[in-house]
C-alpha positions as CSV (number, residue, x, y, z in Angstrom):
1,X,102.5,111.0,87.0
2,X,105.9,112.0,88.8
3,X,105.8,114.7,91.2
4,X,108.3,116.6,89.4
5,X,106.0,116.2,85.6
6,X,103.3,117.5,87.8
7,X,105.6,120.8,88.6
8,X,105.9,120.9,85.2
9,X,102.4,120.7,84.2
10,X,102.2,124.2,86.2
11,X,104.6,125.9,85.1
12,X,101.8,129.2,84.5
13,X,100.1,128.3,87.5
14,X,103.4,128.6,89.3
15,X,104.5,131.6,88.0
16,X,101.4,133.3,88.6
17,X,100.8,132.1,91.9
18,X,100.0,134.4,95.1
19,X,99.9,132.6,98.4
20,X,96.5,133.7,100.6
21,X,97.3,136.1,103.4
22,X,97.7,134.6,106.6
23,X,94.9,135.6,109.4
24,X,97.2,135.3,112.0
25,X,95.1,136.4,115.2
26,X,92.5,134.1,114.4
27,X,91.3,131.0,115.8
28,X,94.2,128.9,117.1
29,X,96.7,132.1,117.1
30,X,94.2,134.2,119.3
31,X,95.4,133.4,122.4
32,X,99.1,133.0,121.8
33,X,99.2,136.4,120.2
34,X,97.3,138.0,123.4
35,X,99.9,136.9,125.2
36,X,102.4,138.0,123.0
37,X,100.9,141.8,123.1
38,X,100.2,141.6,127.0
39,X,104.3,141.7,127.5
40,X,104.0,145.5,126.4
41,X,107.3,145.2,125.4
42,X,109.5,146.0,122.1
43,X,108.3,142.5,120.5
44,X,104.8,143.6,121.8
45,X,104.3,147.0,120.1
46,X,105.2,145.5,116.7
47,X,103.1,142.8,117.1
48,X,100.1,146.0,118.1
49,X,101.1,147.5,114.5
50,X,100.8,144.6,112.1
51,X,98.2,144.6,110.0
52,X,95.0,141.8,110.7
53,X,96.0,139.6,107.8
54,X,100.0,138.9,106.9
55,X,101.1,138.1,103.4
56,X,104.8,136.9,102.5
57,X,104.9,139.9,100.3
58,X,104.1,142.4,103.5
59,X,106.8,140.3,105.3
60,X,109.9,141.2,102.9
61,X,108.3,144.6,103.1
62,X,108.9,144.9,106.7
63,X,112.5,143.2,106.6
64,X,113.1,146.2,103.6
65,X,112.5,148.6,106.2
66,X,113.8,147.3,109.3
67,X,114.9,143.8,110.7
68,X,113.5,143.7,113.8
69,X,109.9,144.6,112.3
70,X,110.4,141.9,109.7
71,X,111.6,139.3,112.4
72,X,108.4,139.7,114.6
73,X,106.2,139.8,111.3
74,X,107.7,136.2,110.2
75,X,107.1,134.8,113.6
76,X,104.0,135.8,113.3
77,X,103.2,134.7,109.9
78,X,104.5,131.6,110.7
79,X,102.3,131.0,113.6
80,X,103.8,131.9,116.8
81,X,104.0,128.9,119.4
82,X,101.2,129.0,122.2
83,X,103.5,127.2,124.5
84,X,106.0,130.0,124.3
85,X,104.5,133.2,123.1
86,X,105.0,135.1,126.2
87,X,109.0,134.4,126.6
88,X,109.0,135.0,122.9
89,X,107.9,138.2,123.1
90,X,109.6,138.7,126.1
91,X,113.2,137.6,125.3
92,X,113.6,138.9,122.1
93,X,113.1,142.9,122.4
94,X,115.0,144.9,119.8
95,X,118.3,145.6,121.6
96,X,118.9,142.0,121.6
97,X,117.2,140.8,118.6
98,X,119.0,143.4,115.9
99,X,122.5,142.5,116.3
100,X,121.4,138.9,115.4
101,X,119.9,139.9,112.7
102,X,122.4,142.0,111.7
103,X,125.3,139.5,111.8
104,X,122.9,136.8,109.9
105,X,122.5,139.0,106.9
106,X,126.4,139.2,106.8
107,X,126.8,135.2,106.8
108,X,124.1,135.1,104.4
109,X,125.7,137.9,102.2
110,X,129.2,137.1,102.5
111,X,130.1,133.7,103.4
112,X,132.2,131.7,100.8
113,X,130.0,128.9,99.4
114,X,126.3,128.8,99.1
115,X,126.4,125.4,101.6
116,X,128.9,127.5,103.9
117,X,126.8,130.2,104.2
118,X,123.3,128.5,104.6
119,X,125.5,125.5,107.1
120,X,126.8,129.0,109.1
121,X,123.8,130.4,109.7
122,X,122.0,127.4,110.9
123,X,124.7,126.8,113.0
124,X,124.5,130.0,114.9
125,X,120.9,129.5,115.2
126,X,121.0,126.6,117.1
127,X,120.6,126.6,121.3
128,X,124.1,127.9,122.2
129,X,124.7,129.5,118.8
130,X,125.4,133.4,118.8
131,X,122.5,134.0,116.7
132,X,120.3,131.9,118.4
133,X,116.8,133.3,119.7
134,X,114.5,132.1,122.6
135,X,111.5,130.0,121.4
136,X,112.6,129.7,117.9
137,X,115.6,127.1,117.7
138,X,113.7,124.6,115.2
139,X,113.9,124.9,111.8
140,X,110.7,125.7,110.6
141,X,110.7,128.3,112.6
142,X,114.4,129.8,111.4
143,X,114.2,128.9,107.8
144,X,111.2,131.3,107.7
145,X,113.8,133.5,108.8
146,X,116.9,132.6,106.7
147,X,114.5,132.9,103.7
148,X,113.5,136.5,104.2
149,X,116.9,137.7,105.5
150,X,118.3,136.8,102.0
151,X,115.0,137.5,100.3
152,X,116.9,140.0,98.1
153,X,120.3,138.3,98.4
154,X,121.3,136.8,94.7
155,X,122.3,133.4,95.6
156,X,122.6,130.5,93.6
157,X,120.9,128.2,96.1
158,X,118.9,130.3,98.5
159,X,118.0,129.2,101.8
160,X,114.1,128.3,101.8
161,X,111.2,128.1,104.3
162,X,111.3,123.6,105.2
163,X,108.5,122.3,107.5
164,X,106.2,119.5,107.8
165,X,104.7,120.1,104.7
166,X,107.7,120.6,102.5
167,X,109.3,116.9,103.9
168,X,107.1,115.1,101.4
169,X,107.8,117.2,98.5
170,X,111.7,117.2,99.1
171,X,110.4,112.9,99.5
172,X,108.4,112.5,96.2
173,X,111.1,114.6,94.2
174,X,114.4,112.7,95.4
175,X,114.2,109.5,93.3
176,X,113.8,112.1,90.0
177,X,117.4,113.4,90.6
178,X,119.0,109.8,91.8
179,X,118.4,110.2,95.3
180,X,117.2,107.6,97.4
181,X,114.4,109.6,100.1
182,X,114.6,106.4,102.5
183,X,118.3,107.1,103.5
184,X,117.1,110.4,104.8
185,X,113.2,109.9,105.8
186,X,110.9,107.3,107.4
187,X,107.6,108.0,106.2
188,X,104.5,107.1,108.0
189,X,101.7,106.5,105.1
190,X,101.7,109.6,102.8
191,X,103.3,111.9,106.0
192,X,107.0,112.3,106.4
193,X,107.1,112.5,110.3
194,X,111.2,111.9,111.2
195,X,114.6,111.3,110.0
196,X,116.2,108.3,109.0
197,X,118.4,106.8,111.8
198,X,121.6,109.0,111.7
199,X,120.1,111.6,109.8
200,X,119.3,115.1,111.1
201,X,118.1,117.9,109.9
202,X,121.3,119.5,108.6
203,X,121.9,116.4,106.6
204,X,118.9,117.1,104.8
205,X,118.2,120.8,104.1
206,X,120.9,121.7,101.7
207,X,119.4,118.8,99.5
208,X,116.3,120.0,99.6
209,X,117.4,123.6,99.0
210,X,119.6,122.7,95.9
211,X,117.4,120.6,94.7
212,X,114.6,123.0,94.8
213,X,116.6,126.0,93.1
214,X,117.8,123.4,90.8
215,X,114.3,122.6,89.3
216,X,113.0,126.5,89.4
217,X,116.0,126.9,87.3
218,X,115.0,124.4,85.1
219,X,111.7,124.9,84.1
220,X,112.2,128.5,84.3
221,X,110.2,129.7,87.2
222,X,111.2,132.1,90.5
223,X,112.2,129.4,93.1
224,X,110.5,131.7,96.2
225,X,107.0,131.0,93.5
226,X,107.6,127.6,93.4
227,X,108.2,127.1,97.4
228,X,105.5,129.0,97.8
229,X,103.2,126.6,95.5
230,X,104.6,123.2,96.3
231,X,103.3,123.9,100.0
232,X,99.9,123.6,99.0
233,X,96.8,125.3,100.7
234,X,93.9,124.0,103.2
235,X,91.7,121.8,101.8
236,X,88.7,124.9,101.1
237,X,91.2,126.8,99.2
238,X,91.3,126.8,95.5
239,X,89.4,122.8,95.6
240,X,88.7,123.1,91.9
241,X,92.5,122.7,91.4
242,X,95.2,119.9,92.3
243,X,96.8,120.7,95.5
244,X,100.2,120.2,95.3
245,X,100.4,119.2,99.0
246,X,98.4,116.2,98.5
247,X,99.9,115.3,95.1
248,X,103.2,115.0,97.1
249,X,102.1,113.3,99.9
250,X,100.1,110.7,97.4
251,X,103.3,110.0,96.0
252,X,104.9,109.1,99.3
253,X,102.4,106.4,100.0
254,X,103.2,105.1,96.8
255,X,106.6,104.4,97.2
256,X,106.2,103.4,101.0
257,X,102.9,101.1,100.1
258,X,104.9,99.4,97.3
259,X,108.1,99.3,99.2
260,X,110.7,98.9,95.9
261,X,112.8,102.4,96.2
262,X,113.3,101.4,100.2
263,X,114.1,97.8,100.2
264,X,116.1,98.3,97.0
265,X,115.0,95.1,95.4
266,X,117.7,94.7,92.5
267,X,116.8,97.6,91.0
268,X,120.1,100.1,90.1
269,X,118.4,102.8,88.3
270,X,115.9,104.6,90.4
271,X,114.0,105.6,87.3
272,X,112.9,102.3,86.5
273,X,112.6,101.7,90.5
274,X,110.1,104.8,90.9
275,X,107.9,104.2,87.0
276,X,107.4,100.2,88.9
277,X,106.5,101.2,92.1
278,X,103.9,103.5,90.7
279,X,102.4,100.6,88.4
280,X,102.3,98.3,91.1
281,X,100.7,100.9,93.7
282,X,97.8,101.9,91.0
283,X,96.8,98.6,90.0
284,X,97.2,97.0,93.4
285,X,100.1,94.0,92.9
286,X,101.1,92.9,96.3
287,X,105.3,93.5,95.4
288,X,105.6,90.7,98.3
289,X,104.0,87.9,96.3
290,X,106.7,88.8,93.7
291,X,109.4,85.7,93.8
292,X,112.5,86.6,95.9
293,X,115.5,85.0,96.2
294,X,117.1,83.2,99.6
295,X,118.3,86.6,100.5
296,X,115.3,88.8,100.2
297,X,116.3,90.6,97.3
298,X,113.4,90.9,94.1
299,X,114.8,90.0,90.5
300,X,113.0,92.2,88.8
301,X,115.7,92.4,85.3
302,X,119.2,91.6,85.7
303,X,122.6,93.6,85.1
304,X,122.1,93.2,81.3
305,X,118.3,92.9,80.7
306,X,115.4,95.3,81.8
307,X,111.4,94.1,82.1
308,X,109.8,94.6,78.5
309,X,106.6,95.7,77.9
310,X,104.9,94.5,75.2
311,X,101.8,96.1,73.9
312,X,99.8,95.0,70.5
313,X,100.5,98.3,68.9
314,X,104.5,98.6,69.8
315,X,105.5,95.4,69.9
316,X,108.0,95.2,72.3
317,X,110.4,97.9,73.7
318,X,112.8,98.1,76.3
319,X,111.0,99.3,80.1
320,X,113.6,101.6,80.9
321,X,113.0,103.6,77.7
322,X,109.1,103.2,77.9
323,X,108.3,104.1,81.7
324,X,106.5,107.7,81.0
325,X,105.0,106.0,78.4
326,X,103.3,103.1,80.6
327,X,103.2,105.8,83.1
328,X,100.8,107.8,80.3
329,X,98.7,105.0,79.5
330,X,97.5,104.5,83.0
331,X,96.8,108.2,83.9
332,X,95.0,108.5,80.5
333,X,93.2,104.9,80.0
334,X,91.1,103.0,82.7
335,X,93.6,100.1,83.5
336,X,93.3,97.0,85.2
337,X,95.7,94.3,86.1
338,X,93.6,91.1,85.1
339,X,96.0,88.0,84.9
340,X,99.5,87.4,86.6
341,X,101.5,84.3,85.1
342,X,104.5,82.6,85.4
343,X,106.6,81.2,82.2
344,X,109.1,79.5,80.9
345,X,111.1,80.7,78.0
346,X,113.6,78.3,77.2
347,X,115.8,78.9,80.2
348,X,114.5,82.2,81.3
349,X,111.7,82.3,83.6
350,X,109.4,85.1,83.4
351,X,106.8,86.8,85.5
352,X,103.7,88.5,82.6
353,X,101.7,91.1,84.5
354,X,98.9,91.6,81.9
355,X,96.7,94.9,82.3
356,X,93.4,95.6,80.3
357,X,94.0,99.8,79.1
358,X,91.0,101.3,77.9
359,X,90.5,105.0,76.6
360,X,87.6,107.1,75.8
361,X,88.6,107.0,72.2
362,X,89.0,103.0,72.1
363,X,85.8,101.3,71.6
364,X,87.1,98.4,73.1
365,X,89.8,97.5,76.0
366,X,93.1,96.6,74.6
367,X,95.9,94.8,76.7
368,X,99.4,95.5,77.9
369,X,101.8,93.1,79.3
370,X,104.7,93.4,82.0
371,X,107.7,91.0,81.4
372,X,109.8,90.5,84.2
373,X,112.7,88.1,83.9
374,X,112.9,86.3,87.0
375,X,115.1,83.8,86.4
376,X,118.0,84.6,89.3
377,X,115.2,84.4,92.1
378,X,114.1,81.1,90.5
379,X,117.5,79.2,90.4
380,X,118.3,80.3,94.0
381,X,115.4,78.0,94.9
């Protein structure tokens, strides 16, 4: 199953989702935060006056009744830096805070375009910006910021929170919207660790944003919900239901293991490129025994013919109109790949993948073949 049909799946579970309260002077934040209180500054007596545990919700509330509360509440909710919590604090007292804040809600509010506003603010919150504030100059620290600032703000594409979590979900949903995720990340198994060479972060977070308010749009759901539920939870939160952080990042291996969106192996429509690398990746086909041709590239179809699939109930259909379907059989049946075969057809040579599907309703295992017509690889040998 696609990331994105696995959004869809929970739709009510998005729309009535509640993100746990953060205990943000616990464990790892305990000593950062001391430090952050032991300033005795501006920072430092709203830090004093937050309550133990920190929800998003209590966050907008501060913003809705002053900035500068709201800015030290999402610091904190966001997990102030131990490395820095003291010139945090220290640095960013109110008199030099507010106006910051104050001229970020006006680029927020009233810049042109919804990329001009969201490009100007990140601009000015970069080291050497007019906006920018000591200790928090990366962006999953000022997103947090951006997000709440406009929280209220009725914006077409919203700025929204982007850190090391939400790099694979922007990854696994790309390819559904014709995007290729390996000209903008380099993934490291199922993590999403850096940029792709020439990439930075600017080049990537409008994407992500757009693409985000695109899909809440969509399906109908409050984008800040569906931000909110994409990023998942620890691992001894709500186990009795599909993280979505783990879903994403299971994707991500997929298309790395199997390697077919990334090395664009002849394969134009990223559809088709995604619904084969996930078939591949579940029923563990090594993509490099595939024939290639001279110059590395993988034949898989050619600019006027697609793989068919051919089961004994369907006959035979073309693969670009039956990926979900394939896709459905192997979430739903136990399938197996149990022959690989190379053919001749008259002057086409083929590659038949055959699979043995089996669900709890068939009495026995029935079997579905993969076609590929691999006849350009074969002539340039």
């Amino acid at each position: 199953m696609s990331f994105l049909n696995f959004i869809k799946n929970h739709i009510n579970n998005i729309n009535n989702y509640t993100q746990p309260a953060i205990h943000w002077r616990e464990g790892r934040f305990a000593n950062p935060v001391g430090k952050a209180e032991a300033t005795n500054g501006d920072f430092a007596e709203v830090v004093r006056n937050l309550p133990a545990e920190l929800s998003r919700d209590d966050v907008v509330r501060f913003f809705r009744e002053d900035l500068y509360k709201g800015f030290v509440a999402t610091i904190m909710w966001g997990g102030i830096s131990r490395f820095q919590a003291e010139g945090i604090a220290r640095n960013n007292d109110r008199n030099s805070a507010l106006p910051k804040l104050e001229r970020l809600v006006a680029l927020l509010r009233d810049s042109g375009t919804d990329i001009e506003r969201i490009e100007d603010a990140i601009a000015s919150l970069r080291r050497g910006g007019e906006n920018y504030f000591y200790g928090i100059g990366g962006p999953s620290y000022f997103t947090k910021l951006l997000y709440f600032l406009a929280y209220d703000m009725d914006l077409n594409t919203r700025p929204l929170i982007y850190d090391e979590n939400m790099k694979p979900v922007h990854f696994a949903l790309m390819p559904e919207f014709g995007q290729n995720p390996f000209y903008y990340y380099l993934p490291f198994g199922n993590k999403v660790m850096i940029y792709a060479e020439d990439t930075k972060f600017e080049d990537v977070y409008y994407r992500y944003c757009e693409l985000m308010c695109g899909i809440a749009r969509e399906i109908g759901v409050d984008v800040k919900n569906l931000e909110a539920w994409v990023f998942g939870w620890p691992a001894n939160i709500n186990a009795q239901q599909p993280n979505p952080r783990v879903v994403a990042k299971t994707e991500v291996d997929r298309m790395k293991a199997t390697g077919i969106v990334q090395n664009n192996f002849g394969i134009i429509n990223l559809d088709d490129a995604i619904g084969v690398s996930r078939i591949f990746y579940d029923n563990k086909i090594d993509v490099l025994e595939l024939l290639r041709s001279e110059d590395g590239s993988l034949h898989i179809g050619n600019d006027k013919e697609h793989p068919i699939v051919i089961t004994e109930i369907d006959g035979y259909v073309h693969f670009e109109y039956l990926i979900t379907d394939i896709l459905f059989y192997l979430k739903s049946m136990v399938a197996t790949m149990i022959m690989q075969q190379f053919l001749s057809v008259g002057d086409k040579k083929l590659d038949r993948l055959c699979f043995e599907v089996k669900s709890v309703q068939d009495t026995k295992p029935r079997e579905m073949a993969v076609y590929f017509d691999i006849t350009a690889g074969y002539n340039a040998h």
